[in-house]
ZALUM-42110 format. One record per residue: x, y, z of N, C-alpha, C in turn. Coordinates in steps of 0.001 Angstrom, whole numbers, plus 500000, padded with zeros to 6 digits. Each point is the difference from the previous one (the first is absolute). Layout:
residues N
+--------+--------+--------+--------+--------+--------+--------+--------+--------+
|    n_x |    n_y |    n_z |   ca_x |   ca_y |   ca_z |    c_x |    c_y |    c_z |
+--------+--------+--------+--------+--------+--------+--------+--------+--------+
|      X |      Y |      Z |      X |      Y |      Z |      X |      Y |      Z |
...
+--------+--------+--------+--------+--------+--------+--------+--------+--------+
END
This chain:
residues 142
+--------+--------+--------+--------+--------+--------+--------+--------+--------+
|    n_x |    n_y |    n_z |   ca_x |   ca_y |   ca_z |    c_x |    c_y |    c_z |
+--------+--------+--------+--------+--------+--------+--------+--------+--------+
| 843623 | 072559 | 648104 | 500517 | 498708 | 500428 | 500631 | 500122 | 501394 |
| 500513 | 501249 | 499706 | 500477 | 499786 | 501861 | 499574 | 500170 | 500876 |
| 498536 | 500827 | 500019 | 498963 | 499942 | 500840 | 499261 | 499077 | 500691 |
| 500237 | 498811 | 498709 | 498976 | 498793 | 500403 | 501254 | 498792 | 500647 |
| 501571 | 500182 | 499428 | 500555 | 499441 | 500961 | 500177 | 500667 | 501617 |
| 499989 | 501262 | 500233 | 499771 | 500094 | 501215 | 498718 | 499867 | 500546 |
| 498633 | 499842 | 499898 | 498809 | 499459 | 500191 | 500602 | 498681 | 500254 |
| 500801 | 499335 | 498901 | 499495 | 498246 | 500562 | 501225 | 500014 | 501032 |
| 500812 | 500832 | 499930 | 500850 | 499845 | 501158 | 499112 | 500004 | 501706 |
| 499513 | 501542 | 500136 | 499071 | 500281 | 501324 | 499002 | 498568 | 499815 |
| 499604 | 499687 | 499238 | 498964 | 498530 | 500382 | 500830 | 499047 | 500285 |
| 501239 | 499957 | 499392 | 500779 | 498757 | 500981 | 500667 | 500188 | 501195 |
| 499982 | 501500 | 500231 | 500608 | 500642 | 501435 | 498839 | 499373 | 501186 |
| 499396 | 500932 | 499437 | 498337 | 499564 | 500916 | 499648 | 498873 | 500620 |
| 500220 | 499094 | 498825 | 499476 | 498327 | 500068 | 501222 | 499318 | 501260 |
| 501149 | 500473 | 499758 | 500988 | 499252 | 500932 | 500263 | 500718 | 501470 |
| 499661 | 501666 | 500290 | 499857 | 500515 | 501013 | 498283 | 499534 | 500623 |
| 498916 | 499485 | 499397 | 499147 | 499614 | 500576 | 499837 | 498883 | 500431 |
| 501368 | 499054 | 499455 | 500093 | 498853 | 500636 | 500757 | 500036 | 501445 |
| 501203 | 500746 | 499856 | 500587 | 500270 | 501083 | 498883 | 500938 | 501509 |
| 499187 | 500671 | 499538 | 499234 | 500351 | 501177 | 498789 | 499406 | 500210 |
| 499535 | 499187 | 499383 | 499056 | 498650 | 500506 | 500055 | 499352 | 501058 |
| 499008 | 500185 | 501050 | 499592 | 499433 | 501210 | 501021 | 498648 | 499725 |
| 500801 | 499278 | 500913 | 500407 | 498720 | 500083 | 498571 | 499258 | 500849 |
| 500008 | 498596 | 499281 | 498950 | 499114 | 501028 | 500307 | 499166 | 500825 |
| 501497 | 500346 | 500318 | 500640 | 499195 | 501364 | 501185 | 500990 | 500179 |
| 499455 | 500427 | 501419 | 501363 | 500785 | 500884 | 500129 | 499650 | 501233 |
| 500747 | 499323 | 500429 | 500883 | 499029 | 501070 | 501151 | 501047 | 500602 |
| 499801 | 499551 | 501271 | 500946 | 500288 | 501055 | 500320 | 499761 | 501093 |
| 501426 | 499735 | 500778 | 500087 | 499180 | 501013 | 500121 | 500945 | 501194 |
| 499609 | 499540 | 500960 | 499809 | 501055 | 501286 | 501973 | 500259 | 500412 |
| 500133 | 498580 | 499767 | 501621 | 499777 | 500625 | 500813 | 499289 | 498637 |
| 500309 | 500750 | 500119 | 501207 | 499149 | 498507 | 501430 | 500828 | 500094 |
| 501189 | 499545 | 500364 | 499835 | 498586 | 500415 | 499949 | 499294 | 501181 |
| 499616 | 498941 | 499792 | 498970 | 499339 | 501875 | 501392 | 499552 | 500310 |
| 500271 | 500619 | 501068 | 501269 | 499742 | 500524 | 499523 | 499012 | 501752 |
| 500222 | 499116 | 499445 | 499726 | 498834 | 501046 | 500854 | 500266 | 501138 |
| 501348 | 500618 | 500035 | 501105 | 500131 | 500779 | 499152 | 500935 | 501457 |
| 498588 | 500571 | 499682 | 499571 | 501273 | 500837 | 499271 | 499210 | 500663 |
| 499550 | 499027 | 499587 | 498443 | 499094 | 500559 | 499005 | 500188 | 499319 |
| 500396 | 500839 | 499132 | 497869 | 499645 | 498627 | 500410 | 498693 | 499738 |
| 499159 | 499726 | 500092 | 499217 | 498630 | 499354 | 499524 | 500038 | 498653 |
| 499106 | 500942 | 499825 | 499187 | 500229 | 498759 | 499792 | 501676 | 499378 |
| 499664 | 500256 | 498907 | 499861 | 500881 | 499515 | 498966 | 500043 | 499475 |
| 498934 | 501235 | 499621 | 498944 | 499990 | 499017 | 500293 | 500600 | 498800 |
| 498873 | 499292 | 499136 | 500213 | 500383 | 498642 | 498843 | 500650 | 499411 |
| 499908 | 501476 | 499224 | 498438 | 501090 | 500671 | 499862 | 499904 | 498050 |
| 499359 | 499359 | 499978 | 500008 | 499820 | 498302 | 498433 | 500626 | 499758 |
| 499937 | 501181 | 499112 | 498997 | 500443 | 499515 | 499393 | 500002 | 498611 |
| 499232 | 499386 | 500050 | 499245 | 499553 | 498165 | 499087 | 501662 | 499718 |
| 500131 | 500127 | 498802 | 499291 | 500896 | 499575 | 499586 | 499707 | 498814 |
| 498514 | 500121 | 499807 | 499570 | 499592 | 498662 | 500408 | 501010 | 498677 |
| 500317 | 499295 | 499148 | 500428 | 500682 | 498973 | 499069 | 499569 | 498843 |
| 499162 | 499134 | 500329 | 499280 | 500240 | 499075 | 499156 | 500339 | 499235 |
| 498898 | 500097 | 499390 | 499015 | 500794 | 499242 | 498735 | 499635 | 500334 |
| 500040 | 499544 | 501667 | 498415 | 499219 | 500660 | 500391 | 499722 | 501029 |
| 499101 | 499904 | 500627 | 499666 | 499433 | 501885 | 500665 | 498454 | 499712 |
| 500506 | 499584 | 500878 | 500950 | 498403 | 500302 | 499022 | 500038 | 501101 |
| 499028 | 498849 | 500176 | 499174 | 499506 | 501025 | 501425 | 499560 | 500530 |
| 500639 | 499089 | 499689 | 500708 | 499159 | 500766 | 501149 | 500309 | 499554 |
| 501004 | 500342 | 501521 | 501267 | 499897 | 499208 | 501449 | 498963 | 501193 |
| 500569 | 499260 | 499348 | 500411 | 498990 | 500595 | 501746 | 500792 | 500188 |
| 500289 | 499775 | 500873 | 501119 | 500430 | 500304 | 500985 | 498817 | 500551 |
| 501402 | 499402 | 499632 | 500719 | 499125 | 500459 | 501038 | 500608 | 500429 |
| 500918 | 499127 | 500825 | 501633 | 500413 | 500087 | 500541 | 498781 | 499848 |
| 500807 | 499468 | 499490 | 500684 | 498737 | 499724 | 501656 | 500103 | 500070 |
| 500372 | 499904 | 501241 | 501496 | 500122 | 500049 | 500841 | 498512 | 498744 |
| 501042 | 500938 | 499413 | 500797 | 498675 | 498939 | 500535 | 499252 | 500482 |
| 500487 | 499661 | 501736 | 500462 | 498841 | 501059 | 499163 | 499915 | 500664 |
| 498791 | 499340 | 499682 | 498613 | 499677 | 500980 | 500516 | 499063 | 501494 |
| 501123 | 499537 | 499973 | 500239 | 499676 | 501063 | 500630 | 500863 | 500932 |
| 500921 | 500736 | 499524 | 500602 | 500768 | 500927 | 499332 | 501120 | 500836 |
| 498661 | 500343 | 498893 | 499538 | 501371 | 500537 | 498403 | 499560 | 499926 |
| 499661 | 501032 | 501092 | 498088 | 499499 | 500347 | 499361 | 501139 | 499931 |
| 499062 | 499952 | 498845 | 499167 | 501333 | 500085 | 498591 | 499904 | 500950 |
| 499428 | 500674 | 500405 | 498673 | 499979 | 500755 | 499486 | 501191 | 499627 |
| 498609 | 500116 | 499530 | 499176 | 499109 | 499182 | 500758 | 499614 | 498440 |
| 500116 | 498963 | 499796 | 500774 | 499660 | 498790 | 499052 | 500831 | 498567 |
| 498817 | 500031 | 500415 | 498846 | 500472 | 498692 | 499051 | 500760 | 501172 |
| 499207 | 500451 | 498654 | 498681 | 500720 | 500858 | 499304 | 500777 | 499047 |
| 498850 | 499811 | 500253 | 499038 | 500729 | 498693 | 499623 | 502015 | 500601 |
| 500265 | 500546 | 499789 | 499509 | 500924 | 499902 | 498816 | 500893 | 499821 |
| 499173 | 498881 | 499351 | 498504 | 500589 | 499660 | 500203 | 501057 | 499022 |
| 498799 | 500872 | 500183 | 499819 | 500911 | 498954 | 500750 | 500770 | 499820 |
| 500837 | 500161 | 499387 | 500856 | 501551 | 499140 | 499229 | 500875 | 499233 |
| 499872 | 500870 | 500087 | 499730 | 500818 | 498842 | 500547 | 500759 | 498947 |
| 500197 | 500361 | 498719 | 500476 | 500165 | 499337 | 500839 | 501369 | 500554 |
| 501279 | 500002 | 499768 | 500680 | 501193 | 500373 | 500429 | 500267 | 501659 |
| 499099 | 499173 | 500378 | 500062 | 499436 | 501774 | 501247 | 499413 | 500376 |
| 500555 | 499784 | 501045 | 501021 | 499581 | 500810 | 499619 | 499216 | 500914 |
| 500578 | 498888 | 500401 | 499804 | 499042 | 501688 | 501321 | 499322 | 500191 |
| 500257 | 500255 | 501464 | 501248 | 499892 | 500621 | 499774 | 498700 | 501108 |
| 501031 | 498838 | 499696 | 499796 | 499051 | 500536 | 501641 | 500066 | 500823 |
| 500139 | 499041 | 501079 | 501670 | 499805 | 500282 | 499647 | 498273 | 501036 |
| 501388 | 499744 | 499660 | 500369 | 498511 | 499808 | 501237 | 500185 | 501008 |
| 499704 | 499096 | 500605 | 501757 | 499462 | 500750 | 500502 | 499419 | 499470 |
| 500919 | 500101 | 500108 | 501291 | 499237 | 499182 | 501260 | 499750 | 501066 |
| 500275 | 498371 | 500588 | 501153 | 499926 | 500539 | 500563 | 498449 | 499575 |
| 500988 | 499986 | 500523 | 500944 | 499102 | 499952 | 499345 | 498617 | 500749 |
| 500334 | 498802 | 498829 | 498913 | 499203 | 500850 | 501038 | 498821 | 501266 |
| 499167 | 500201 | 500954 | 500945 | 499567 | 501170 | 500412 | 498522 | 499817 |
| 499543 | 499471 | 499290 | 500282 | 498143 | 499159 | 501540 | 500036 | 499242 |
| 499737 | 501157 | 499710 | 501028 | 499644 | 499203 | 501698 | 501290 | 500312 |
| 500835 | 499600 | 499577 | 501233 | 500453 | 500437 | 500239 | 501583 | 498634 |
| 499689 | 500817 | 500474 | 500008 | 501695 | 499149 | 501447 | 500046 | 500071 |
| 500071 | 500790 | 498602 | 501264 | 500473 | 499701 | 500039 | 501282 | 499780 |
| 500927 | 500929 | 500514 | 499981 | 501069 | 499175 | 500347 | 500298 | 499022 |
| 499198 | 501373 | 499227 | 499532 | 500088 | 498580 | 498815 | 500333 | 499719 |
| 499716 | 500240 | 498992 | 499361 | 500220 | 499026 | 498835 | 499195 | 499573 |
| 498481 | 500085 | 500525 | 499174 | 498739 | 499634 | 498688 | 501048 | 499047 |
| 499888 | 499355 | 499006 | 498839 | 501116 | 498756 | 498972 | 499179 | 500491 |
| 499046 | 500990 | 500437 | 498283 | 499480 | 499435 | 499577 | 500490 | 499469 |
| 498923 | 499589 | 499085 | 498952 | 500230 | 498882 | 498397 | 500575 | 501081 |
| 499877 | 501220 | 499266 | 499009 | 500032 | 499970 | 498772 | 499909 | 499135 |
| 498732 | 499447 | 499733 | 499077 | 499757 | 498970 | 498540 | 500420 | 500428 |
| 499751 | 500986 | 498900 | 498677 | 500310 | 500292 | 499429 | 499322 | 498475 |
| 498106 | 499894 | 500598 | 499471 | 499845 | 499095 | 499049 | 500815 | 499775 |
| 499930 | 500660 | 498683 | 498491 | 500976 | 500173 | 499343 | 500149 | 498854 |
| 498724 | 499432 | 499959 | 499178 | 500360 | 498209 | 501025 | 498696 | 499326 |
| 500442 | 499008 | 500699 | 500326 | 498890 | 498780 | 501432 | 500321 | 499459 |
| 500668 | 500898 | 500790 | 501551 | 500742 | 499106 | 501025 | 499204 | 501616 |
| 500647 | 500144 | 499641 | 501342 | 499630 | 501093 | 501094 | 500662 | 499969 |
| 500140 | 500687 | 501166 | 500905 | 501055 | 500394 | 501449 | 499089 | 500794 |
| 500968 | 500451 | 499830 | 501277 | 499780 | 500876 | 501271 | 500876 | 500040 |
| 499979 | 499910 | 500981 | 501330 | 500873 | 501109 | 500854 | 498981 | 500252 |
| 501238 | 500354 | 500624 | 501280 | 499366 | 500300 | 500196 | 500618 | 501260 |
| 500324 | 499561 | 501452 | 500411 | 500916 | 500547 | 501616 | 499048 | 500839 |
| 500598 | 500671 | 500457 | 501218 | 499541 | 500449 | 500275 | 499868 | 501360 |
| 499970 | 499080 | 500946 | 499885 | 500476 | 500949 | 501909 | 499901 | 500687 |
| 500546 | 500176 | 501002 | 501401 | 499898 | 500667 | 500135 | 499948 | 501068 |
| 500791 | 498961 | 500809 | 500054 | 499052 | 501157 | 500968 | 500182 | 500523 |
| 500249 | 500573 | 501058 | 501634 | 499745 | 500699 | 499786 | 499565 | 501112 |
| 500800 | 499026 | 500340 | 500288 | 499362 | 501039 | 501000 | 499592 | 500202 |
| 500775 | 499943 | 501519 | 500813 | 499581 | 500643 | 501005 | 499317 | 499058 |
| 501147 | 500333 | 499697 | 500597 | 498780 | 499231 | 500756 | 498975 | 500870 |
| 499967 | 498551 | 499467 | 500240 | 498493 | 500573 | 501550 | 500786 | 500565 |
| 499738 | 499140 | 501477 | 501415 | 500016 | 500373 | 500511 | 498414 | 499716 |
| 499560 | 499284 | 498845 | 500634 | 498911 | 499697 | 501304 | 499717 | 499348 |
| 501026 | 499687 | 500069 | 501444 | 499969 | 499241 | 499963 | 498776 | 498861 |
| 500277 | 500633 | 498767 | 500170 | 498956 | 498946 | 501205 | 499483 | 499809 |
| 500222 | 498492 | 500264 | 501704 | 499769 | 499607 | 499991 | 499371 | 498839 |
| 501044 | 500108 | 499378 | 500265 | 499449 | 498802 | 501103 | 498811 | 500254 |
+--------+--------+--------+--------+--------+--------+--------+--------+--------+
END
């Protein structure tokens, strides 16, 4: 009996260390984080790499970035197809990402989503991006 509880132990070791070293199918990263406006960037890129994880060639694989304050922040290319992946394959796309000049940026903290699509499954990332700028020399009176 205690043989076969340590057997089903190593199969549940296994099963949860093979999850932990599994290819991720979205790895994101910002060239500049954080985009410190105070220097003169304007913009930063975002080098997001899809890797197929799955068990077949993805003719098509759709890649988005969708910032969660679509006004405040502007991605370029917002989407973009990738074409063929191959199974176990990698493709490296990057996106600008800045502050959109319409509108009045705050500093902080702005999350975008990233979304891939591949073989019909939907992948997503979170990434965080951070803003400093100049603080208001405006006076609040009470």
């Amino acid at each position: 009996i205690a043989a076969l509880v340590a057997l089903m132990a190593l199969i549940l070791l296994f099963g949860i260390l093979s999850e932990l070293i599994k290819p991720q199918a979205i790895e994101a990263s910002f060239l500049d984080n954080p985009l410190d406006l105070t220097k003169g960037n304007s913009f930063t890129k975002l080098s997001v790499t899809i890797t197929n994880v799955s068990s077949k060639n993805a003719p098509i694989v759709l890649v988005e970035v969708k910032p969660e304050n679509a006004k405040s922040i502007i991605v370029s290319p917002s989407q973009t197809d990738l074409g063929l992946v191959e199974m176990g394959n990698r493709r490296t796309n990057e996106f600008i990402v800045r502050p959109n000049p319409a509108e009045k940026i705050l500093a902080g903290t702005y999350t975008l989503n990233v979304f891939a699509v591949m073989n019909g499954e939907r992948f997503q990332k979170q990434m965080v991006l951070e803003i400093k700028k100049q603080p208001s020399n405006r006076k609040i009176c009470l």
